[in-house]
C-alpha positions as CSV (number, residue, x, y, z in Angstrom):
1,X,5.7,-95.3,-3.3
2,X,3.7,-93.5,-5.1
3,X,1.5,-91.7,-2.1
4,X,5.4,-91.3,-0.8
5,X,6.1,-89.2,-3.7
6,X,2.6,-87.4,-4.1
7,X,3.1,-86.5,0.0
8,X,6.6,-84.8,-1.1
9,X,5.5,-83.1,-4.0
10,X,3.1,-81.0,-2.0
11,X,5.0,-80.6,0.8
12,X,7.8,-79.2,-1.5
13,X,4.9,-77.2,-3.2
14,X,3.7,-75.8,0.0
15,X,7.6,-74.7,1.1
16,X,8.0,-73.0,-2.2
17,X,4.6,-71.1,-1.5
18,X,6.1,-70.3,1.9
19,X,9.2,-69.2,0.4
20,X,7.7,-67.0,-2.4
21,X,5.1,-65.3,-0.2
22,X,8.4,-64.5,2.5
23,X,10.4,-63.5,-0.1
24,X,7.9,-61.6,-2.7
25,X,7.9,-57.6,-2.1
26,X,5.9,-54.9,-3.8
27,X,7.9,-52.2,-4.1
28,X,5.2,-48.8,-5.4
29,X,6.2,-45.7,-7.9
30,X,6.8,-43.2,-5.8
31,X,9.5,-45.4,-3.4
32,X,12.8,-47.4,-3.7
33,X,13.9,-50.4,-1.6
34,X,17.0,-50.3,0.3
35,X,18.3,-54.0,0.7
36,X,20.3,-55.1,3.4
37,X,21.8,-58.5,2.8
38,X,23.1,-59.8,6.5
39,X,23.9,-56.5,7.5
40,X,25.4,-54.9,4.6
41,X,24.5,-52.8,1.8
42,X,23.4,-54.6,-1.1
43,X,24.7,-53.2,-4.6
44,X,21.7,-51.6,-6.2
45,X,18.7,-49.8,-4.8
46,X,15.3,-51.8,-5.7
47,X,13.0,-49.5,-8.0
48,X,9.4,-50.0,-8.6
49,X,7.6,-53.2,-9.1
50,X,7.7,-56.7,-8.0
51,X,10.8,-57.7,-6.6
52,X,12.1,-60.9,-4.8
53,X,14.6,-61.0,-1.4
54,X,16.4,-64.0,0.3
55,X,14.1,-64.4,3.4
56,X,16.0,-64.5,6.8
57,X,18.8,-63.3,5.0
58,X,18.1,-60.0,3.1
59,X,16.0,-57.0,4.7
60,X,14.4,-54.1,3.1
61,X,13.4,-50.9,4.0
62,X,11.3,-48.9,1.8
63,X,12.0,-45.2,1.2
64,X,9.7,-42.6,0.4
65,X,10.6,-40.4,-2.4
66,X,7.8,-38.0,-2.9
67,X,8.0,-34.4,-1.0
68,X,7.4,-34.3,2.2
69,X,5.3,-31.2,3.8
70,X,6.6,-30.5,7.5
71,X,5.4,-28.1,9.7
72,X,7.9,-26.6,11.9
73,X,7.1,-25.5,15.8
74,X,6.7,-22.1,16.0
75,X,9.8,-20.7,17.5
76,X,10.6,-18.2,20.0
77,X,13.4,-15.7,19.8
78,X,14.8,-12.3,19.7
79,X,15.5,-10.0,16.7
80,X,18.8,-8.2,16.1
81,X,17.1,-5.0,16.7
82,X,15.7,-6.7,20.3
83,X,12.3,-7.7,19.6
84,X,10.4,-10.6,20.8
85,X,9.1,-12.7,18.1
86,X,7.6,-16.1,17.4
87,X,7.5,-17.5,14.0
88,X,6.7,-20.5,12.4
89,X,7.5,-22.1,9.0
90,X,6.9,-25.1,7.1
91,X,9.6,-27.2,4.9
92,X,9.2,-29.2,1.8
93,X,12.0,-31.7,1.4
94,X,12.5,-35.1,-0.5
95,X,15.2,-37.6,-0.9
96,X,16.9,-38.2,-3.8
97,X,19.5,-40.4,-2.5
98,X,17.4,-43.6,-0.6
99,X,20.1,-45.5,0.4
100,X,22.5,-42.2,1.9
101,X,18.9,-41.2,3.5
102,X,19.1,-45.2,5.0
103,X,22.4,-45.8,5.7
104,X,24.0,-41.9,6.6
105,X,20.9,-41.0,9.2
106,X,19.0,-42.4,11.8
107,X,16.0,-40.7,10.6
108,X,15.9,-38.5,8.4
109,X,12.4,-36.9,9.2
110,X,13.4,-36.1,12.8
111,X,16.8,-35.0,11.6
112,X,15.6,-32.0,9.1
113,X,12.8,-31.5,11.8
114,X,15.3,-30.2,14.2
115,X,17.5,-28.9,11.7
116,X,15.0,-26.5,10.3
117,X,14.1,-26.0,14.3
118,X,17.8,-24.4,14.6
119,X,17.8,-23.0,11.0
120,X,14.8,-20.5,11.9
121,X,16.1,-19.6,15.4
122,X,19.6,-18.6,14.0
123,X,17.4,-16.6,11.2
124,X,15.4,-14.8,13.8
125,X,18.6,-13.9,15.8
126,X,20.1,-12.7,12.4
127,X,17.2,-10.3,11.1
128,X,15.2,-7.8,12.3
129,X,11.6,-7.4,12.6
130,X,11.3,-5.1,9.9
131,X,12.6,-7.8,7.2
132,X,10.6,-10.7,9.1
133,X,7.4,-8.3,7.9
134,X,8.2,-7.0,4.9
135,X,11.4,-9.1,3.3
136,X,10.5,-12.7,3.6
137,X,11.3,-14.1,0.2
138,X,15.3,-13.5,1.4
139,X,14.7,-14.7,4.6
140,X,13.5,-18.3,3.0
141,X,16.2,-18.3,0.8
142,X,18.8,-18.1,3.4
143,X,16.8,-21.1,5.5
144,X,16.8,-23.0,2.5
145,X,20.3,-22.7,2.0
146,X,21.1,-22.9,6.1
147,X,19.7,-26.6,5.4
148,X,20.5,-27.4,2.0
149,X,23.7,-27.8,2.9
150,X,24.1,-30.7,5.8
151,X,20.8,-32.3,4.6
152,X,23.0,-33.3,0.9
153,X,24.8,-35.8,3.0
154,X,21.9,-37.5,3.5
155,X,20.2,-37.7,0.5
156,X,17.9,-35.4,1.2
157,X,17.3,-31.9,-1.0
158,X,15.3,-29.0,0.9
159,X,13.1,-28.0,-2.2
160,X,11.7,-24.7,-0.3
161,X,11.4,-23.2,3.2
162,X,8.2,-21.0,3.6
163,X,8.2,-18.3,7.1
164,X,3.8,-18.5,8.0
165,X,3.5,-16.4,11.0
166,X,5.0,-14.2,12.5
167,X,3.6,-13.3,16.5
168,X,4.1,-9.9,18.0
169,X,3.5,-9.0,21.4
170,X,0.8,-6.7,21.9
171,X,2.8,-3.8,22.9
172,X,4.8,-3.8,20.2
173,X,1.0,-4.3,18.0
174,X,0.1,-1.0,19.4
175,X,3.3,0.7,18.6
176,X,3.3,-0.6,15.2
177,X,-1.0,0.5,15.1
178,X,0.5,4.3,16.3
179,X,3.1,4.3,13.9
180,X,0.7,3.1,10.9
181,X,-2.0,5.8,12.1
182,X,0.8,8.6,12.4
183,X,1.9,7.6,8.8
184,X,-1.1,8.2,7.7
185,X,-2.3,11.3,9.4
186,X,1.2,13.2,8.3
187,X,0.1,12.3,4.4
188,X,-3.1,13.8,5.1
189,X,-2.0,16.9,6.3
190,X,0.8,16.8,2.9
191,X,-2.3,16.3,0.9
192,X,-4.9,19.0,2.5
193,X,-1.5,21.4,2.5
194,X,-1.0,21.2,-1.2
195,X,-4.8,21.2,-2.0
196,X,-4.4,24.6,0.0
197,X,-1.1,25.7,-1.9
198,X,-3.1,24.5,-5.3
199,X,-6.5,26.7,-3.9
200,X,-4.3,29.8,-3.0
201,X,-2.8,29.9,-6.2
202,X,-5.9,29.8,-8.4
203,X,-7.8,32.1,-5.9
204,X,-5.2,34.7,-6.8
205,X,-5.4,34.5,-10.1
206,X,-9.3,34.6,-10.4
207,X,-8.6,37.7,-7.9
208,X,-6.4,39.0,-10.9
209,X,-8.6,38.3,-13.6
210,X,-12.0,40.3,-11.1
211,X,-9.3,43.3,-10.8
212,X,-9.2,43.9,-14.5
213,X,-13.1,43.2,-14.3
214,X,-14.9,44.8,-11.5
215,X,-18.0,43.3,-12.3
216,X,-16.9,39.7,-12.2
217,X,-16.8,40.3,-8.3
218,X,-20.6,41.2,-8.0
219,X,-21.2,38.7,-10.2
220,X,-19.7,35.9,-7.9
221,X,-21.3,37.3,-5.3
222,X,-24.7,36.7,-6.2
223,X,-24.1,33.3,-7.3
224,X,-22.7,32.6,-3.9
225,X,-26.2,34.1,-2.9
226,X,-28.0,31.8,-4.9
227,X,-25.8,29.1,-3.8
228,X,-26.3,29.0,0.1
229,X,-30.3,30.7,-0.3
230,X,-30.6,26.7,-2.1
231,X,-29.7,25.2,1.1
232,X,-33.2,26.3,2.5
233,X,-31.9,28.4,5.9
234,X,-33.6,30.2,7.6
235,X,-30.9,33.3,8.1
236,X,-28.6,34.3,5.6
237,X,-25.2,36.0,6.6
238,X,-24.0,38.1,3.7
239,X,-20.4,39.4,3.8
240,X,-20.3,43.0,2.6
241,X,-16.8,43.5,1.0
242,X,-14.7,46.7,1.2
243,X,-14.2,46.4,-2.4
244,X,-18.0,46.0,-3.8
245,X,-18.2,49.3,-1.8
246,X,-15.6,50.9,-3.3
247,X,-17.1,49.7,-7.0
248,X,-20.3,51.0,-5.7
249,X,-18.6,54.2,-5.2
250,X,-16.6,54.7,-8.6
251,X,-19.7,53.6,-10.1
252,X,-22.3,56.0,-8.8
253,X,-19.3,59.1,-9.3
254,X,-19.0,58.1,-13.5
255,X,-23.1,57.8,-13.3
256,X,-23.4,61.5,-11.7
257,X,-20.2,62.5,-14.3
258,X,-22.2,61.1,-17.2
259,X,-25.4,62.7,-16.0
260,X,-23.7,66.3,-15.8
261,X,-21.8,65.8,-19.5
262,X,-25.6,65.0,-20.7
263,X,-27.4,67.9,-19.0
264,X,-24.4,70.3,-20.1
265,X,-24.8,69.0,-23.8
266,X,-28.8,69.4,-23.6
267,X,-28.5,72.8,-22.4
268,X,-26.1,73.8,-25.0
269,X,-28.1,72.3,-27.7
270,X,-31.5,74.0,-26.7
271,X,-29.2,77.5,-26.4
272,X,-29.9,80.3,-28.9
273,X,-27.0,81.2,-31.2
274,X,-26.2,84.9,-32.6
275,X,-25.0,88.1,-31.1
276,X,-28.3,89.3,-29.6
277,X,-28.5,86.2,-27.3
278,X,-24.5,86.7,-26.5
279,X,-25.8,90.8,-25.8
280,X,-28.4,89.3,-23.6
281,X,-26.5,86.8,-22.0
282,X,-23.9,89.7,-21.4
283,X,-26.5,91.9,-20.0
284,X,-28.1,89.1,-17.6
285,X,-24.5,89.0,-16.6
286,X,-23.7,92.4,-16.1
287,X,-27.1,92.9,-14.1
288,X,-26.2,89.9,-11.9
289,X,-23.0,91.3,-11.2
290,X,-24.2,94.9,-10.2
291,X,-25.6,94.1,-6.8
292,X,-22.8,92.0,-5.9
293,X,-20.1,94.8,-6.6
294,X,-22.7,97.6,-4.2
295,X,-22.3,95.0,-1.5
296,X,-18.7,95.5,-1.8
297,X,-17.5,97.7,1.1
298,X,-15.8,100.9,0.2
299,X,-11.9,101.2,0.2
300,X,-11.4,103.1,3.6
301,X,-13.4,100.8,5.3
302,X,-11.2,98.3,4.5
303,X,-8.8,97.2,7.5
């Protein structure tokens, strides 16, 4: 009787271990269980921790509910303003509903996998290829809100959509490099243009300020001698100016002028004053006069 009972206990032991390991279930932090109990939806979603089903009877699927990072196939598709494109994106999603994302989808994964597939070619076919350059922070707003909205009904939240790359054919590469190269070229010639407007002004003023100052321009142009003999050549061409001519020429005409007002002054200063060098000077006159007026033809031989 007593082996009868012993035999029982552990066999009723060994059931109840059977049971507990069939029915214990770990669920971790970061996911929920969704129970099914024969088919159905049982009333509350299983959180964290050590919980305990009815085996055979009650089923449970565990749900994820940390973000999920998808990659999205690059897509192929044509811009508004008819321009070839492939771009790719990636998707970070979670669920915040586990049993809707259960119980509403088939799977959820391959459900926002195609719907951000459809999202980006609609957004391709919207834009053009200037915004899928330059404006992409609008562009991932509007695919985040393209599949916000039908992926609510199934528990799932699109936390951010992110465009990667975007592929240009090489033609269009080429066009763009042109375009960037033309760009650039017409604000150099803006720049060297006003440098020149800049120079032009200035040089006419300094031509202002050597006007008043004659001098100035000789001045300038030895230091533009000393300037180019320092680059060591062997020939030097030096521009002879009109105007250092003309200066040469006023110059050497108030030098002579000066030299004549300091003879005449000299000459007046060593000159005798009184009458008897006026009678003298009268006389040297007179006698220097006299042969000129018998050279003088007569008044009949006039014609």
């Amino acid at each position: 009787m007593v082996e009868e009972l012993v035999t029982a206990g552990v066999a009723l032991a060994s059931v109840g271990a059977v049971y507990l390991v069939a029915a214990a279930r770990v669920v971790k932090q970061y996911e929920r269980g969704v129970v099914l109990r024969l088919g159905r939806l049982a009333s509350e979603v299983r959180g964290p921790g050590f919980t305990m089903i009815v085996p055979g009877v009650d089923r449970m699927r565990k749900v994820n509910m940390q973000i999920v990072t998808m990659p999205v196939p690059a897509q192929e598709g044509i811009t508004r303003d008819n321009v070839t494109v492939r771009v790719d994106a990636v998707v970070y999603f979670k669920v915040v509903d586990a049993a809707d994302a259960v119980i509403r989808v088939e799977d959820y994964r391959f459900a926002v996998s195609q719907m951000a597939q459809t999202s980006l070619r609609s957004i391709i076919g919207k834009s053009e290829l200037d915004d899928l350059l330059s404006n992409r922070e609008k562009l991932n707003q509007g695919l985040e809100l393209m599949m916000d909205s039908p992926a609510i009904g199934w528990g799932v939240t699109v936390d951010r959509v992110e465009i990667k790359d975007v592929s240009l054919p090489e033609t269009m590469k080429r066009s763009m490099a042109r375009q960037a190269e033309a760009t650039r070229d017409r604000r150099a010639r803006v720049i060297n243009a006003d440098a020149e407007l800049q120079a032009s002004k200035k040089l006419a003023e300094a031509a202002a300020a050597m006007s008043d100052q004659p001098a100035a321009l000789q001045l300038r142009l030895l230091q533009t001698v000393v300037a180019v003999a320092a680059e060591k050549n062997s020939t030097l061409v030096l521009p002879f100016p009109v105007e250092l001519l003309r200066f040469l020429e006023r110059s050497g005409l108030q030098a002579q002028a000066q030299t004549a007002a300091a003879e005449a002054e000299r000459d007046a200063a060593q000159r005798p004053a009184g009458p008897a060098s006026e009678a003298s000077h009268g006389a040297v006159e007179e006698g220097a006069l006299t042969p000129e007026l018998e050279d003088l033809p007569e008044a009949e031989e006039l014609p």
